[in-house]
PQR file with spaces between the fields and no chain letter, atoms N, CA, C, O and H, PARSE charges and radii, in Angstrom:
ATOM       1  N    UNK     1     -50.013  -76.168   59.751 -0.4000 1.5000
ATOM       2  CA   UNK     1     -48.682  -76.245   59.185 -0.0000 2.0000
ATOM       3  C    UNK     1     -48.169  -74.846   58.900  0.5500 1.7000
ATOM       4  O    UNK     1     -48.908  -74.006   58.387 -0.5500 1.4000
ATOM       5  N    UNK     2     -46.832  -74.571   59.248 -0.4000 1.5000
ATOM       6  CA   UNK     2     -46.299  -73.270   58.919 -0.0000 2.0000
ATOM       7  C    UNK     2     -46.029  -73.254   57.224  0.5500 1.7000
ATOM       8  O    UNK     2     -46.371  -73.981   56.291 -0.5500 1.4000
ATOM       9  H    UNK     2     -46.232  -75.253   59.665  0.4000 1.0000
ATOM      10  N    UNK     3     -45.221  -72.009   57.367 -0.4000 1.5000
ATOM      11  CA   UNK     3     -45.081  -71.143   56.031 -0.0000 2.0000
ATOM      12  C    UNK     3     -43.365  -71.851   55.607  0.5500 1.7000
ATOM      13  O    UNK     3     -42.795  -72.714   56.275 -0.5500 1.4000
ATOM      14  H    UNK     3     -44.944  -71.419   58.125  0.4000 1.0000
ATOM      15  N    UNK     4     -42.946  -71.345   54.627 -0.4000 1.5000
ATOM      16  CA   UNK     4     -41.898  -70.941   54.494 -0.0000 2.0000
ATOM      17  C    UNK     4     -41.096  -70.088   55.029  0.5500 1.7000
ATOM      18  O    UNK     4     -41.585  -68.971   55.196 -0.5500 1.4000
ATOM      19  H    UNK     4     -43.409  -70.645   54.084  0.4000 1.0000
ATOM      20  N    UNK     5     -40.120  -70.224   55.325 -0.4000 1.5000
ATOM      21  CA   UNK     5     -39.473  -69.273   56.170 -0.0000 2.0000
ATOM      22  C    UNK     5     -38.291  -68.653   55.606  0.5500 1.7000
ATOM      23  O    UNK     5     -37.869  -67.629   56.144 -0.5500 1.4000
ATOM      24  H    UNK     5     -39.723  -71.132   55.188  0.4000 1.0000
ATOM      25  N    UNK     6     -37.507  -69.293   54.263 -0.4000 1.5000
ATOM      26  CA   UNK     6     -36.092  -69.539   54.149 -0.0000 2.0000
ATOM      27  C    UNK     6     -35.737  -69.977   53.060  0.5500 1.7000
ATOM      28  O    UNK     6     -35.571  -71.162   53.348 -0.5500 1.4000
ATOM      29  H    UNK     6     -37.850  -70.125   53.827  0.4000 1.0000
ATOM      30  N    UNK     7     -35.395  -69.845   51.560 -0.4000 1.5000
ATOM      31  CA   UNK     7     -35.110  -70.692   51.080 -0.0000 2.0000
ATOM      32  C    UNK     7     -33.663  -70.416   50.089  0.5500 1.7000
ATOM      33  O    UNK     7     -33.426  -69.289   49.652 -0.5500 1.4000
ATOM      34  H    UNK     7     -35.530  -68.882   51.326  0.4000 1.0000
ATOM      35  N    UNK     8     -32.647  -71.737   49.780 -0.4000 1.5000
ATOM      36  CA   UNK     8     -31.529  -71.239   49.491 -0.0000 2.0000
ATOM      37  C    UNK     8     -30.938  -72.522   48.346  0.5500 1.7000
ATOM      38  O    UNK     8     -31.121  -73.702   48.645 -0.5500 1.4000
ATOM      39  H    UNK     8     -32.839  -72.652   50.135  0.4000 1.0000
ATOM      40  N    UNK     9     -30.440  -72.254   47.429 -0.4000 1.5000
ATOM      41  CA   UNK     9     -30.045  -72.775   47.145 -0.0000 2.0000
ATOM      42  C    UNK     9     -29.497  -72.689   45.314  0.5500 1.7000
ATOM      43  O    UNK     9     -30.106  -72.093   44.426 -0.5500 1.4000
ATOM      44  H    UNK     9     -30.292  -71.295   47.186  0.4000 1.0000
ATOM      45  N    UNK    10     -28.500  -73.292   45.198 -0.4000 1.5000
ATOM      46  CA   UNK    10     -27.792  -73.069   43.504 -0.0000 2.0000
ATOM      47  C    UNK    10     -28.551  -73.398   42.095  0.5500 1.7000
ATOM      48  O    UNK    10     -28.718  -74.584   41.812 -0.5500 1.4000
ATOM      49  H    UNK    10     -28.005  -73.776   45.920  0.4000 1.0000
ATOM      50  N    UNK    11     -28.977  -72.469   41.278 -0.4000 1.5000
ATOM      51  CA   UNK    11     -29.344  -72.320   40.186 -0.0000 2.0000
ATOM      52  C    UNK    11     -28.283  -72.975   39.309  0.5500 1.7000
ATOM      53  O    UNK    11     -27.338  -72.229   39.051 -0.5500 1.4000
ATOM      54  H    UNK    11     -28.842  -71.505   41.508  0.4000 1.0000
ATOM      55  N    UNK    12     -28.215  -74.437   38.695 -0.4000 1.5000
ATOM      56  CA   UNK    12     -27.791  -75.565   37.648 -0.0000 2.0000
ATOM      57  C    UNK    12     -27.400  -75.050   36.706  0.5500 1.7000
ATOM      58  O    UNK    12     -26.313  -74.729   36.226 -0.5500 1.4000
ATOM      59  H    UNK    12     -28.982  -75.043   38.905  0.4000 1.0000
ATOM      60  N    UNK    13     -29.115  -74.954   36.309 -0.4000 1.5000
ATOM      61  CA   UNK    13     -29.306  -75.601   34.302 -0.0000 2.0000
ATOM      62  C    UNK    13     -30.762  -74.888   33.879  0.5500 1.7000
ATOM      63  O    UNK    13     -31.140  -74.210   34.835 -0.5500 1.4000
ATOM      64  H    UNK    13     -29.998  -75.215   36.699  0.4000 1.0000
ATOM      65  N    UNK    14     -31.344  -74.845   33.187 -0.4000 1.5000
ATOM      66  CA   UNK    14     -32.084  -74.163   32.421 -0.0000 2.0000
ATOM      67  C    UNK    14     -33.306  -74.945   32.616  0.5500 1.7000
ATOM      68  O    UNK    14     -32.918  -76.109   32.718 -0.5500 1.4000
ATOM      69  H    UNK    14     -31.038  -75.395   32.410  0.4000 1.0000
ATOM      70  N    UNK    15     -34.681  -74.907   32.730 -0.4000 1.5000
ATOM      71  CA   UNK    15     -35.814  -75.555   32.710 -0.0000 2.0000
ATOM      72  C    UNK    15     -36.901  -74.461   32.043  0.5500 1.7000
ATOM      73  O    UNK    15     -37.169  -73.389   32.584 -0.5500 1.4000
ATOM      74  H    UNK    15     -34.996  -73.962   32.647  0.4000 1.0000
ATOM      75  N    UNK    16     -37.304  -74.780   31.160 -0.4000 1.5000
ATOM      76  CA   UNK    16     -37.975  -74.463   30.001 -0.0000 2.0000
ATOM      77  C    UNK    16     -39.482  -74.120   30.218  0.5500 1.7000
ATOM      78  O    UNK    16     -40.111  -75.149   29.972 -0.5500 1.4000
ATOM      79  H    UNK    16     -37.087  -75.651   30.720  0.4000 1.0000
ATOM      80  N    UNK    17     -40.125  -73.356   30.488 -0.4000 1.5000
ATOM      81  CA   UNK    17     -41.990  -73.375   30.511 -0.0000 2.0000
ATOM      82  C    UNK    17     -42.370  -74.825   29.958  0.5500 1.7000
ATOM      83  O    UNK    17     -41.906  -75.226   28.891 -0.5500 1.4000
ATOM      84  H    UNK    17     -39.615  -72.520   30.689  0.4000 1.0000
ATOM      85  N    UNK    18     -43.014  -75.392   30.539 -0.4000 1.5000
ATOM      86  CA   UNK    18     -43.461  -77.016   29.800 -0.0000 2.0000
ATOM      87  C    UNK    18     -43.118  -78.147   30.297  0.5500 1.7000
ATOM      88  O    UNK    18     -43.850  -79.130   30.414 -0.5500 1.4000
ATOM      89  H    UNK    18     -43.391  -75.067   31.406  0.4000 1.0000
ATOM      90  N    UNK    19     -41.690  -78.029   30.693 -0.4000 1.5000
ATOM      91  CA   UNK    19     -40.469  -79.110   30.762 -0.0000 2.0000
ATOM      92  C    UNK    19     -41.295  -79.735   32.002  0.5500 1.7000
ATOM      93  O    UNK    19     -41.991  -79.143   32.827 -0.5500 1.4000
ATOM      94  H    UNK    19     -41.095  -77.230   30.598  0.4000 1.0000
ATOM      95  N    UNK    20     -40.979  -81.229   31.871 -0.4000 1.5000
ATOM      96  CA   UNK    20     -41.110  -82.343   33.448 -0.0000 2.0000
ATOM      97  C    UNK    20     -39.591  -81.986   34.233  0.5500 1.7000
ATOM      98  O    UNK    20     -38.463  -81.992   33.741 -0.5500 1.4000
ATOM      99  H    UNK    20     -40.414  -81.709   31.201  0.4000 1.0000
ATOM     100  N    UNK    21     -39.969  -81.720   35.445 -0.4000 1.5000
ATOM     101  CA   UNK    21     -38.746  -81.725   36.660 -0.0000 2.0000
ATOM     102  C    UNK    21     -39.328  -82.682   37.779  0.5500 1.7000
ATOM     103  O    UNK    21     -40.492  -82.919   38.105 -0.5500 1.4000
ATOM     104  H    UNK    21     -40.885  -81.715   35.844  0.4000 1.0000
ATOM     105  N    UNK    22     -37.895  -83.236   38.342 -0.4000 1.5000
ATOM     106  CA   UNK    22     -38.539  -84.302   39.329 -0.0000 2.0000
ATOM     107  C    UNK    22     -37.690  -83.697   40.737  0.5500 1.7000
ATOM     108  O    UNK    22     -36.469  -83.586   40.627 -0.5500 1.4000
ATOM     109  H    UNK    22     -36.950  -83.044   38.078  0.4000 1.0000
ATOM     110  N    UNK    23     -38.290  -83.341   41.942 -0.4000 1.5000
ATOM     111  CA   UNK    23     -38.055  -82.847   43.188 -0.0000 2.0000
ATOM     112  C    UNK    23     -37.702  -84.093   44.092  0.5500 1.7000
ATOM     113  O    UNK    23     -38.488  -84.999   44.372 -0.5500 1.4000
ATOM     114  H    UNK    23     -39.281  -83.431   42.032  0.4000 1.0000
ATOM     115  N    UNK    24     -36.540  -83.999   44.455 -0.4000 1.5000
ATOM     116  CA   UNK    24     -36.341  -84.935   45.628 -0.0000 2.0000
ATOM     117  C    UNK    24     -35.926  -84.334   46.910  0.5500 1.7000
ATOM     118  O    UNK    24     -34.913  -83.636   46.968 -0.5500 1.4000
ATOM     119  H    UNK    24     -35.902  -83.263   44.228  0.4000 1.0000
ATOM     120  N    UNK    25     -36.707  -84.588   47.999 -0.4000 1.5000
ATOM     121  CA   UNK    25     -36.158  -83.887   49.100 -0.0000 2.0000
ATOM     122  C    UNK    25     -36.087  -84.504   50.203  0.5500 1.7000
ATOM     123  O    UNK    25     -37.042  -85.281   50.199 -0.5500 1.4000
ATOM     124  H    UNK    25     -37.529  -85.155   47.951  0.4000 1.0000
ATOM     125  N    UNK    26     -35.366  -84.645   51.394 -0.4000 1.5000
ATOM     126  CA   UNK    26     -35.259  -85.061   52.401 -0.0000 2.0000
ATOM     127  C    UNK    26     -34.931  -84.353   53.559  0.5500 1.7000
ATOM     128  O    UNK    26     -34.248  -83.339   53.409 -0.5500 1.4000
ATOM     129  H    UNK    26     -34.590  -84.014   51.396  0.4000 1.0000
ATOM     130  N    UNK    27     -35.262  -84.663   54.628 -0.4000 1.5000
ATOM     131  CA   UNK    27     -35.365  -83.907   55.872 -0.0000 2.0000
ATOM     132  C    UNK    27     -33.693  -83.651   56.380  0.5500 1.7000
ATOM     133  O    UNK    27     -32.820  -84.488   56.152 -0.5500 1.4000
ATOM     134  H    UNK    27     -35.817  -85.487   54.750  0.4000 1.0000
ATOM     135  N    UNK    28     -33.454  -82.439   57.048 -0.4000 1.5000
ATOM     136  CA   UNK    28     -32.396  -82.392   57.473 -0.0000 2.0000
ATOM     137  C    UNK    28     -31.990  -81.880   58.689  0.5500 1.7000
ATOM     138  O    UNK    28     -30.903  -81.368   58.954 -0.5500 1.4000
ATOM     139  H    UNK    28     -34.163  -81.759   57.233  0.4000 1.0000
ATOM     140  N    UNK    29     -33.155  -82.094   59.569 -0.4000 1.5000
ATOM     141  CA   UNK    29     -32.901  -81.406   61.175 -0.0000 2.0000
ATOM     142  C    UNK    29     -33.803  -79.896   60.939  0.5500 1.7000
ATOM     143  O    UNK    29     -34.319  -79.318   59.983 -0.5500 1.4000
ATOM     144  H    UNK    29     -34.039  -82.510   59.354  0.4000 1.0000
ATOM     145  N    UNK    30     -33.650  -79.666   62.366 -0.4000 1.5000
ATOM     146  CA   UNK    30     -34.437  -78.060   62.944 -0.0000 2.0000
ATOM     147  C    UNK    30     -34.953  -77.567   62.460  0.5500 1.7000
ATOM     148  O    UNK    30     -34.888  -76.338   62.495 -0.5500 1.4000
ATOM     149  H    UNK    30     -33.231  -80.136   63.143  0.4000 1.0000
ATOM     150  N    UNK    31     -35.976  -78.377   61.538 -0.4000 1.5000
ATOM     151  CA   UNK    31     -36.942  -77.428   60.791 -0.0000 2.0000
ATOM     152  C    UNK    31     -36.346  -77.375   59.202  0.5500 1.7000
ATOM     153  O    UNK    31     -36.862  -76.470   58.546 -0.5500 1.4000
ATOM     154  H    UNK    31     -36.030  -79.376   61.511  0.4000 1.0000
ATOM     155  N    UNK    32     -35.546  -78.030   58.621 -0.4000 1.5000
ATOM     156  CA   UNK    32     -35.225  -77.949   57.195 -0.0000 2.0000
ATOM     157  C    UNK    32     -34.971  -79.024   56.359  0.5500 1.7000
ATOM     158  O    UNK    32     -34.575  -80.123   56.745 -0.5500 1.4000
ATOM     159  H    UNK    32     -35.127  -78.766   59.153  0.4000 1.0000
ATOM     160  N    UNK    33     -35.265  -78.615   54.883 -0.4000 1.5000
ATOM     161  CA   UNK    33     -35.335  -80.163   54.121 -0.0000 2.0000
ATOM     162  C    UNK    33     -34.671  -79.185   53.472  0.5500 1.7000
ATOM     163  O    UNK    33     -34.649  -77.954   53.485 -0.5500 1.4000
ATOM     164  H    UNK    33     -35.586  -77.722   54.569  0.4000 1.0000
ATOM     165  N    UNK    34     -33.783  -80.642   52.523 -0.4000 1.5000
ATOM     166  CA   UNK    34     -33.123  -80.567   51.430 -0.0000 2.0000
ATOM     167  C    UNK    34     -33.511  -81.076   50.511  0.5500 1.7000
ATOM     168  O    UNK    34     -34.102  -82.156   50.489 -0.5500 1.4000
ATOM     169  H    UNK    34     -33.800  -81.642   52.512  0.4000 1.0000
ATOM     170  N    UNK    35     -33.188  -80.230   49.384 -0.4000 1.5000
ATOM     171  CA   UNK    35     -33.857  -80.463   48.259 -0.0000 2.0000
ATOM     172  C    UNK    35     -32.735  -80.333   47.229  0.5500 1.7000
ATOM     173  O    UNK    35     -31.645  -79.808   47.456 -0.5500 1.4000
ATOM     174  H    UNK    35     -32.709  -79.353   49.402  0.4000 1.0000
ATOM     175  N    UNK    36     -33.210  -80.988   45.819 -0.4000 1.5000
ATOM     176  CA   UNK    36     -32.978  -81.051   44.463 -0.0000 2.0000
ATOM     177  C    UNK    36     -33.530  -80.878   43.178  0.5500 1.7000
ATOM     178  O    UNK    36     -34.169  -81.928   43.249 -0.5500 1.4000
ATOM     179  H    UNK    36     -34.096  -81.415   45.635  0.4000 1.0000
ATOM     180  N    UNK    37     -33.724  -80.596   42.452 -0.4000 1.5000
ATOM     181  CA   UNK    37     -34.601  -80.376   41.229 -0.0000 2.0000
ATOM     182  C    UNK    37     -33.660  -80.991   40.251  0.5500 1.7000
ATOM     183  O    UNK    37     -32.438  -80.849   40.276 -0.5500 1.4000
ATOM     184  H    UNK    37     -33.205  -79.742   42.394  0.4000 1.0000
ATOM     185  N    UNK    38     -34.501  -81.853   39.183 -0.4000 1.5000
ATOM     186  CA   UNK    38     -33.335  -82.670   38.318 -0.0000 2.0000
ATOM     187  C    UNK    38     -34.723  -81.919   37.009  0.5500 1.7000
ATOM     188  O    UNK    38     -35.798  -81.327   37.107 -0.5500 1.4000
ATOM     189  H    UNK    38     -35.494  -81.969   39.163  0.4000 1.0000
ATOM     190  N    UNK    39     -33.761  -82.458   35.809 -0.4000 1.5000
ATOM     191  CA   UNK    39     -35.174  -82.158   34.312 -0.0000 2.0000
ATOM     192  C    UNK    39     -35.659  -83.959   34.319  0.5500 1.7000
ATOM     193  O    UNK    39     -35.643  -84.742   35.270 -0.5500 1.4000
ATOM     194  H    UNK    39     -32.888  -82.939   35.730  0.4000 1.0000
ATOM     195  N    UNK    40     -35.981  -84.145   33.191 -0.4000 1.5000
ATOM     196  CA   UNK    40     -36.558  -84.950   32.842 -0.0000 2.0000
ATOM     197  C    UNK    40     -35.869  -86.605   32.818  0.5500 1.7000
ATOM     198  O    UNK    40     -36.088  -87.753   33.204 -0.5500 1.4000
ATOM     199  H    UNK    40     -35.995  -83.509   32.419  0.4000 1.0000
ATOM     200  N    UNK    41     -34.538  -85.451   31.791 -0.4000 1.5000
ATOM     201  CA   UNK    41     -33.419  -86.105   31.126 -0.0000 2.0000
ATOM     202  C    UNK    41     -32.211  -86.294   32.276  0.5500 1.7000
ATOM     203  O    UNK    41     -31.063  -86.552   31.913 -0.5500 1.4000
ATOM     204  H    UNK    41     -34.360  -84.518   31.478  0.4000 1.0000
ATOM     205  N    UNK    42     -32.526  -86.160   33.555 -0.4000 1.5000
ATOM     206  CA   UNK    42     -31.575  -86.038   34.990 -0.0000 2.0000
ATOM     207  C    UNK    42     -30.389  -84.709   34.933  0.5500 1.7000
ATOM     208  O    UNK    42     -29.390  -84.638   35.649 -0.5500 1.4000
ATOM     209  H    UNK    42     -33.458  -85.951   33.851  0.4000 1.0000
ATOM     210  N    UNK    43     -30.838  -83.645   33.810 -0.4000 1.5000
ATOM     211  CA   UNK    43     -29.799  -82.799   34.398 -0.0000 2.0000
ATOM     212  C    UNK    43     -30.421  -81.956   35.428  0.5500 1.7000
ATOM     213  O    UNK    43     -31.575  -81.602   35.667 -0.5500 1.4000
ATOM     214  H    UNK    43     -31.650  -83.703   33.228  0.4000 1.0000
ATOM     215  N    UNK    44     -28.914  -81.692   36.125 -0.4000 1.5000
ATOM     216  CA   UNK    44     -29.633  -80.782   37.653 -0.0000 2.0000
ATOM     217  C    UNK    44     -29.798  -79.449   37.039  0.5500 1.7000
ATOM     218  O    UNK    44     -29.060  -78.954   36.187 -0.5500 1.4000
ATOM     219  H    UNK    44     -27.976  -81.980   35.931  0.4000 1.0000
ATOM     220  N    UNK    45     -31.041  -78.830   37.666 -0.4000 1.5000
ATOM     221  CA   UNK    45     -31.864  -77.465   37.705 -0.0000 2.0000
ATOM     222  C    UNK    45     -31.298  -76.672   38.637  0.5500 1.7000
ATOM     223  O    UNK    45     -30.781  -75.573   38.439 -0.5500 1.4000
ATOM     224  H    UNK    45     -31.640  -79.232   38.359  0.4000 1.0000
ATOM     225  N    UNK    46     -31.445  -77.454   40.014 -0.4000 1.5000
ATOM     226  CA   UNK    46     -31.185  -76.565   41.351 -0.0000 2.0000
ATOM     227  C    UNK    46     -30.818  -77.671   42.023  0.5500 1.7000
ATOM     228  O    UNK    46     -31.493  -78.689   42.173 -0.5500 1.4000
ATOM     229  H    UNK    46     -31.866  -78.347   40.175  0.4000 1.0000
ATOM     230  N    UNK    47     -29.218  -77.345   42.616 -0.4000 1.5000
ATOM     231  CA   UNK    47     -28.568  -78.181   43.211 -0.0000 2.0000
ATOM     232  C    UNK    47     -28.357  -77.135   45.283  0.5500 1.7000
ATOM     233  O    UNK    47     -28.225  -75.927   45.479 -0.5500 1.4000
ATOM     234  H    UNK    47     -28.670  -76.517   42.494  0.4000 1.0000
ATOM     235  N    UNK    48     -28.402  -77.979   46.060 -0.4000 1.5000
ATOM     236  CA   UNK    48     -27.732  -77.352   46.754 -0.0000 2.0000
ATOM     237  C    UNK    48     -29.045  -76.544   47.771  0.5500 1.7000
ATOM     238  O    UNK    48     -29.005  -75.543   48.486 -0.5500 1.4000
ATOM     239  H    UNK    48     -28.509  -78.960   45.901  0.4000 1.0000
ATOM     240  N    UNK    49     -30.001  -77.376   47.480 -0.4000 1.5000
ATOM     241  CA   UNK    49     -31.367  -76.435   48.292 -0.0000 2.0000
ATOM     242  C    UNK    49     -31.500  -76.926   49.605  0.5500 1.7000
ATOM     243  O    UNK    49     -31.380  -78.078   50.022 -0.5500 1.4000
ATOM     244  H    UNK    49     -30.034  -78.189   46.899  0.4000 1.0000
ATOM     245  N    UNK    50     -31.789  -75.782   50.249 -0.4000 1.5000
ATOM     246  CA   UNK    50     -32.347  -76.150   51.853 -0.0000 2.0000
ATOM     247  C    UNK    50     -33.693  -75.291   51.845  0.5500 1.7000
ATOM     248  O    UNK    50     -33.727  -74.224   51.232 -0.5500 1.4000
ATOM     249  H    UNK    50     -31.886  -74.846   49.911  0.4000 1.0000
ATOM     250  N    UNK    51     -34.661  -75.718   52.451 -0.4000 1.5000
ATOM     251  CA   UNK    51     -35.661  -74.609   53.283 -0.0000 2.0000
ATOM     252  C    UNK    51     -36.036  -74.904   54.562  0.5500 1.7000
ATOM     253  O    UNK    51     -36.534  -75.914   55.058 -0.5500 1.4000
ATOM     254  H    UNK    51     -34.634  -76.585   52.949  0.4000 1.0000
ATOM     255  N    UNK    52     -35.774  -74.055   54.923 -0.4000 1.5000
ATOM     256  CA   UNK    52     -36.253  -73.582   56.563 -0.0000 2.0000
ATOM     257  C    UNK    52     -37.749  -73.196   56.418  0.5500 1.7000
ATOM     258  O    UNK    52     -38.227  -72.352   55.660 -0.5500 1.4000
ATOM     259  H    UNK    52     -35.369  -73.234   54.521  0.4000 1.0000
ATOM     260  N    UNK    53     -38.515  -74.167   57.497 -0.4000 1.5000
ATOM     261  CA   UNK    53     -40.076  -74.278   57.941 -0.0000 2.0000
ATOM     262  C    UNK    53     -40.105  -73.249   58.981  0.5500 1.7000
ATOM     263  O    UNK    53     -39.012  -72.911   59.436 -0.5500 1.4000
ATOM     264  H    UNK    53     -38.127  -74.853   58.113  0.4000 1.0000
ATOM     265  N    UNK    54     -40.881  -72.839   59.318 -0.4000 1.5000
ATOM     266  CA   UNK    54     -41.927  -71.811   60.334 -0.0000 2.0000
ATOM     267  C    UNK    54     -42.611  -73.617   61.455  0.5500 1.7000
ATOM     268  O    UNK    54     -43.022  -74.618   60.869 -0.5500 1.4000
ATOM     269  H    UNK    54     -41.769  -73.114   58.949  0.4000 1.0000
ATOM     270  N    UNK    55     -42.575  -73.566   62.099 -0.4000 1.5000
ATOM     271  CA   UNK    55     -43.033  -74.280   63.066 -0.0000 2.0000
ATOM     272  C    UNK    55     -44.613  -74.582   63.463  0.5500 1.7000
ATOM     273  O    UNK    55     -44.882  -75.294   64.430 -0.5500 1.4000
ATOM     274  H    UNK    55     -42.241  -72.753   62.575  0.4000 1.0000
């Protein structure tokens, strides 16, 4: 499995040393998933993520 290659996406909301975050991501073509980071309480962390895979 490759590396990381790429990664992008908008800084939300604040997540704390400690805090539960829940990652949802789904595939989005040529090598990249999209992603989300929510807290506990569903506010968004990081909205707006893609990463690009290494092949």
């Amino acid at each position: 499995m490759g590396g990381l290659k790429q990664l992008t996406g908008r800084f939300a909301g604040m997540v704390l040393p400690g805090d539960d975050i829940v990652v949802r991501r789904e595939p989005a073509g040529a090598g990249a998933v999209r992603s989300e980071v929510r807290t506990s309480s569903g506010a968004a962390a990081m909205t707006q993520g893609v990463a690009w895979l290494d092949a």
